[in-house]
C-alpha positions as CSV (number, residue, x, y, z in Angstrom):
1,X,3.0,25.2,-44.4
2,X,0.3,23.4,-46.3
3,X,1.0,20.4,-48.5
4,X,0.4,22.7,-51.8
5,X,2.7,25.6,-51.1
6,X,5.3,22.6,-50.0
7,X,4.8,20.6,-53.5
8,X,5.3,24.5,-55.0
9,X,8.5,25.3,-53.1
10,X,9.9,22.1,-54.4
11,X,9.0,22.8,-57.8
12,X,10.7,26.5,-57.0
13,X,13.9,25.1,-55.8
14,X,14.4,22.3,-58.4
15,X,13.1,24.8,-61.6
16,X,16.5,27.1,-59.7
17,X,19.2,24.2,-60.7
18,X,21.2,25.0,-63.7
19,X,19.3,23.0,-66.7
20,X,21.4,20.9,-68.4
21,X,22.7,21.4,-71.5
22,X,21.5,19.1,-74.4
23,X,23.8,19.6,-76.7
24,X,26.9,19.2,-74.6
25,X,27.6,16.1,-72.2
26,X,25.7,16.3,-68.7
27,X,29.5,16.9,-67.0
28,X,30.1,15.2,-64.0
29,X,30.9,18.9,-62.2
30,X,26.8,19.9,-63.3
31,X,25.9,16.4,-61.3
32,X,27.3,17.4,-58.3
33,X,25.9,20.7,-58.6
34,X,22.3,19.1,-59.2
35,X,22.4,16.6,-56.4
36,X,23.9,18.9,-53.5
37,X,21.2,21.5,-53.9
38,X,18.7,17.9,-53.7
39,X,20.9,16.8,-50.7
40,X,20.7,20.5,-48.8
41,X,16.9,21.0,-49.9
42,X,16.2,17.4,-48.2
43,X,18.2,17.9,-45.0
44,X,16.5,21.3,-45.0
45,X,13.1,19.8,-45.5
46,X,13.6,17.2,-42.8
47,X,14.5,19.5,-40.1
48,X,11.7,21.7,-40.7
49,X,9.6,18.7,-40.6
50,X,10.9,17.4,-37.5
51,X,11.1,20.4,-36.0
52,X,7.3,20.5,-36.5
53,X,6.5,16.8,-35.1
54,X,8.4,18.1,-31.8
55,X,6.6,20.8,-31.3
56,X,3.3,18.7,-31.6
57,X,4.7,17.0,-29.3
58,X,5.5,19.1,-27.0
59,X,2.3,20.7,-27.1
60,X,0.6,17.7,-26.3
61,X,2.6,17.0,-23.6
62,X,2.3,20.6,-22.3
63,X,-1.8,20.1,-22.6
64,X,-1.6,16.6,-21.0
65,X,0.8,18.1,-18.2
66,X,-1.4,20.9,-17.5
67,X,-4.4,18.8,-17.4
68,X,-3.1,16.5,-14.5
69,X,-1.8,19.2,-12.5
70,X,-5.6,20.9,-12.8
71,X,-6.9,17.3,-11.9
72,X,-4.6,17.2,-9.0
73,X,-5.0,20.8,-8.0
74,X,-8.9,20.1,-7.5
75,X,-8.8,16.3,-6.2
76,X,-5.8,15.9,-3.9
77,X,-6.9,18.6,-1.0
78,X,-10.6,16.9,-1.0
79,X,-8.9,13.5,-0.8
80,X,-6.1,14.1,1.3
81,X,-8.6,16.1,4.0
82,X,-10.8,13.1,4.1
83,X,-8.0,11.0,4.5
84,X,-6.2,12.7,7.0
85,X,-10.0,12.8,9.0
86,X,-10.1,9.1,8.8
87,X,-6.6,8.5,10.2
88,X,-6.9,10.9,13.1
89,X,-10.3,9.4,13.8
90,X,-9.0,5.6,13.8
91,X,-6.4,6.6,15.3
92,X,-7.9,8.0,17.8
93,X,-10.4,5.0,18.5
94,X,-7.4,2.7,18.6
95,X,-5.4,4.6,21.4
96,X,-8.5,4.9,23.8
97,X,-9.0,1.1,23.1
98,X,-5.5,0.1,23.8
99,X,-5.3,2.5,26.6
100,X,-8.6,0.6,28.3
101,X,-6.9,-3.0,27.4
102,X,-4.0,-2.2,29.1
103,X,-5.9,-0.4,32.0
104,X,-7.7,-3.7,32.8
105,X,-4.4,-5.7,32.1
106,X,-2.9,-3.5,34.6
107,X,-5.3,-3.8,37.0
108,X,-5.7,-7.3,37.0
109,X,-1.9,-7.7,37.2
110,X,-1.4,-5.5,40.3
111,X,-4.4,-6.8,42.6
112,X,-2.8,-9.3,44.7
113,X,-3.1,-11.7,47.8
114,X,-0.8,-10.1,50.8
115,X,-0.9,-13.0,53.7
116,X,0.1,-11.0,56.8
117,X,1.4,-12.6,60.0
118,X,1.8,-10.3,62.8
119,X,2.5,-13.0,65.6
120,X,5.9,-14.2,63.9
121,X,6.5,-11.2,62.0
122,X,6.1,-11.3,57.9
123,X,3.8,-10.8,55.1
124,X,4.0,-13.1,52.1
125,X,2.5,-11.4,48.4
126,X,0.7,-14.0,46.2
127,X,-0.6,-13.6,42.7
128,X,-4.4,-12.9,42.2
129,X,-5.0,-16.4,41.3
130,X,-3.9,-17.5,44.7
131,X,-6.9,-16.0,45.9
132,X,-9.0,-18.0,48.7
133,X,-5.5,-20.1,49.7
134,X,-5.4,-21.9,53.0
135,X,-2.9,-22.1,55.8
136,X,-1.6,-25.3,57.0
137,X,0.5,-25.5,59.9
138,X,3.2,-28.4,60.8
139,X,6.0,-28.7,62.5
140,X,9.7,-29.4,61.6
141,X,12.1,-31.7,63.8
142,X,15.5,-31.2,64.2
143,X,17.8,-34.1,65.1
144,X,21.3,-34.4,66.8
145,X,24.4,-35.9,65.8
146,X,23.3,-38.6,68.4
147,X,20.3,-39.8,66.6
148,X,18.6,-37.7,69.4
149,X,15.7,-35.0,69.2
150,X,17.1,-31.1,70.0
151,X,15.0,-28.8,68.5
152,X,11.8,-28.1,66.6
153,X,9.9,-25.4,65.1
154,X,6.9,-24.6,63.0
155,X,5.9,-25.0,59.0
156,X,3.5,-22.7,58.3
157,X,2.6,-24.0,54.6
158,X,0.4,-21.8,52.3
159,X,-1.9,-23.7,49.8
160,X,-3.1,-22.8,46.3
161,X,-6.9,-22.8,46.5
162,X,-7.0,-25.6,43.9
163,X,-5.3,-28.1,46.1
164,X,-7.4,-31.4,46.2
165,X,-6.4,-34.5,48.6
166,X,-7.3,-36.2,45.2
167,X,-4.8,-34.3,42.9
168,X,-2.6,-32.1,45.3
169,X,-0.8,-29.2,44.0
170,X,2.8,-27.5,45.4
171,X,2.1,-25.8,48.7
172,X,5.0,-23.0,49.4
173,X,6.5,-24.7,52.8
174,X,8.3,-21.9,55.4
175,X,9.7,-22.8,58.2
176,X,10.1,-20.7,60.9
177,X,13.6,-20.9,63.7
178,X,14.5,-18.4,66.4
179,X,17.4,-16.8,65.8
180,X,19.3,-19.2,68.4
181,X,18.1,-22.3,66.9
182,X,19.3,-20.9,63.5
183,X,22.6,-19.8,64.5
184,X,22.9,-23.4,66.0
185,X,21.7,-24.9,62.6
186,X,24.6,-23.2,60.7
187,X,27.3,-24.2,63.3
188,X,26.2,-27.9,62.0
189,X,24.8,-28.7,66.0
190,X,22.0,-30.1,64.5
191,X,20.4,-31.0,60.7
192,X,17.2,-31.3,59.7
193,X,15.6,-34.6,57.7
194,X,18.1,-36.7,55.5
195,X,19.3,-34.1,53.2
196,X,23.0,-33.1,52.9
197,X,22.1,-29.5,52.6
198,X,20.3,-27.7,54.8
199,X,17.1,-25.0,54.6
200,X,17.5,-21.6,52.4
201,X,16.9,-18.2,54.5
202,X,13.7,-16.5,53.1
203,X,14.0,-13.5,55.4
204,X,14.7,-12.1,59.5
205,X,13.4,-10.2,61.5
206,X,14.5,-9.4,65.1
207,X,13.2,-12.5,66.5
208,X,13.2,-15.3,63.4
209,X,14.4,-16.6,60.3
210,X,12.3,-17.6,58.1
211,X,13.2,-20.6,55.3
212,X,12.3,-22.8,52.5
213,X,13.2,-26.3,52.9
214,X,15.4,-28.4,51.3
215,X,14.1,-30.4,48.6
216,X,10.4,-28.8,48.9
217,X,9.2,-29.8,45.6
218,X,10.8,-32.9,44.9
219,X,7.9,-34.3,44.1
220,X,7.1,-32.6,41.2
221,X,3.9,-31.7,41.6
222,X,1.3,-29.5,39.6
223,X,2.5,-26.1,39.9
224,X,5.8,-26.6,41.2
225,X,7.1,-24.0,38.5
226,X,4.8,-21.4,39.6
227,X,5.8,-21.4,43.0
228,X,9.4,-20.9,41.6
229,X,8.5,-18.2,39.6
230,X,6.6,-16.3,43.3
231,X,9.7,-17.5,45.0
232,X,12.0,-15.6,42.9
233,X,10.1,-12.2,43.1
234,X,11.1,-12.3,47.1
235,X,7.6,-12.6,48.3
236,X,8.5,-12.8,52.0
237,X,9.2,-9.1,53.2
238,X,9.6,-9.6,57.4
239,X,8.7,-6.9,60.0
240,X,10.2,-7.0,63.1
241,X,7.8,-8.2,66.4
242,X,7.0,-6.1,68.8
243,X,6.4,-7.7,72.2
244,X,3.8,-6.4,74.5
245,X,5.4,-5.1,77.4
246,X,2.2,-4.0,79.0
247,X,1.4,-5.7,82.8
248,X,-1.7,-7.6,83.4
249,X,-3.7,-7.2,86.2
C-alpha cells in the first residue's frame, strides 16, 4: 500500500467516528467511543506494518541464503577436489620418505659385529660401531686357601676399536674355566683375585663356562656404560665343541 492510499484510509476511518455534537457536551461515553476505534486502527496499522518489515526481511534473508548456497554449490567441489589432491599427494611423499628413513635406520641398526670362536665354543654379537675391535688374550690365576697357585685359565678380552694406550676405553673381559675348574670354583676350593664375590656365568657349553669378572669396570672408564648396555642383551650365545676324533697318520 502506497503512502497516499494509507494517508486516505486514515482519513476514511476517522471521517467513520460519530462527530460530536456541538450543541450538547462531548460525553465521556462519545470519548471512549472516539479513542478505541484510534486505539484498534493503530494496533491494526502496526501489525500490517510489521508484518511488512518481516517479510522484507525474510526476503532478504531468503535472497542472501540462496546466494551462498549457489556460491557454495559452484566453489566447494573445485576447492575440496584440489584439496583433497594435495593431501593425498603429500601424503603420499611423506610415507615413502618415512618409509626410506626408517629403512636406513633399520639397516644400520641390524648390521652387526658377530666374533665367532670355534676353538672354545661361542660367538659374541657387538654393535656396528664396534667394528674393527681387537682381541687380547690374558690369563686368570686362581689361588688356594694356602696362599698357593691351583688353577688358571684364559681372558680372552674384546677391545673397542677406539681404545688408545693414551686414553683406554672398557674392554668386555671373559674368562674362560673348564667345567671341573668351575665346579671347583663354586665349592669355594679356590677364589680368584681379592674380591669377596666371585665371577658371573656368561654362558656353557659342553666343555666351558664362560664369565665376566668381578669388578671388571671398576675403573670407570670411557664406555663402561655401553658395555653394560651389550652385556645386558646376552651377547654370548655358546655352541658346544666338537672334538676331532679323526687318527693321524
Amino acid at each position: 500500500m502506497k503512502k497516499n492510499e494509507r494517508f486516505y484510509d486514515l482519513e476514511k476511518r476517522i471521517r467513520s467516528f460519530p462527530e460530536p455534537d456541538n450543541d450538547k457536551k462531548f460525553t465521556k461515553e462519545t470519548q471512549d467511543i472516539i479513542h478505541e476505534n484510534l486505539m484498534k486502527f493503530a494496533s491494526s496499522y502496526d501489525k500490517k506494518k510489521k508484518r511488512i518489515v518481516i517479510l522484507k526481511k525474510i526476503s532478504l534473508g531468503l535472497s542472501g541464503i540462496a546466494a551462498l548456497v549457489l556460491f557454495a554449490i559452484l566453489t566447494i567441489p573445485i576447492v575440496g577436489l584440489d584439496s583433497n589432491q594435495q593431501g593425498q599427494q603429500g601424503k603420499g611423499e611423506t610415507t615413502v620418505d618415512n618409509n626410506n628413513d626408517k629403512e636406513d635406520i633399520d639397516q644400520n641398526e641390524t648390521v652387526e659385529n658377530l666374533y665367532e670362536n670355534a676353538e672354545y665354543g661361542f660367538t659374541f654379537t657387538l654393535p656396528k660401531s664396534w667394528e674393527g675391535y681387537q682381541i687380547v688374550l690374558d690369563s686368570w690365576d686362581g689361588i688356594a686357601t694356602d696362599q698357593q697357585q691351583m688353577e688358571s685359565g684364559p681372558i680372552l678380552s674384546i677391545r673397542h676399536p677406539e681404545w688408545k694406550e693414551a686414553k683406554p676405553r672398557q674392554d668386555i673381559p671373559i674368562m674362560i674355566f673348564t667345567l671341573e675348574q668351575w665346579s671347583s670354583l663354586e665349592k669355594g676350593e679356590f677364589h680368584i683375585g681379592a674380591a669377596p664375590v666371585g665371577p658371573t656365568m656368561l654362558g656353557q657349553n659342553n666343555e666351558y663356562v664362560f664369565a665376566l669378572p668381578a669388578r671388571y669396570n671398576f675403573a670407570f672408564l670411557e664406555g663402561y656404560e655401553e658395555v653394560e648396555t651389550i652385556l645386558e642383551n646376552n651377547p654370548l650365545q655358546p655352541r658346544d665343541v666338537v672334538k676331532d676324533t679323526s687318527k693321524k697318520d
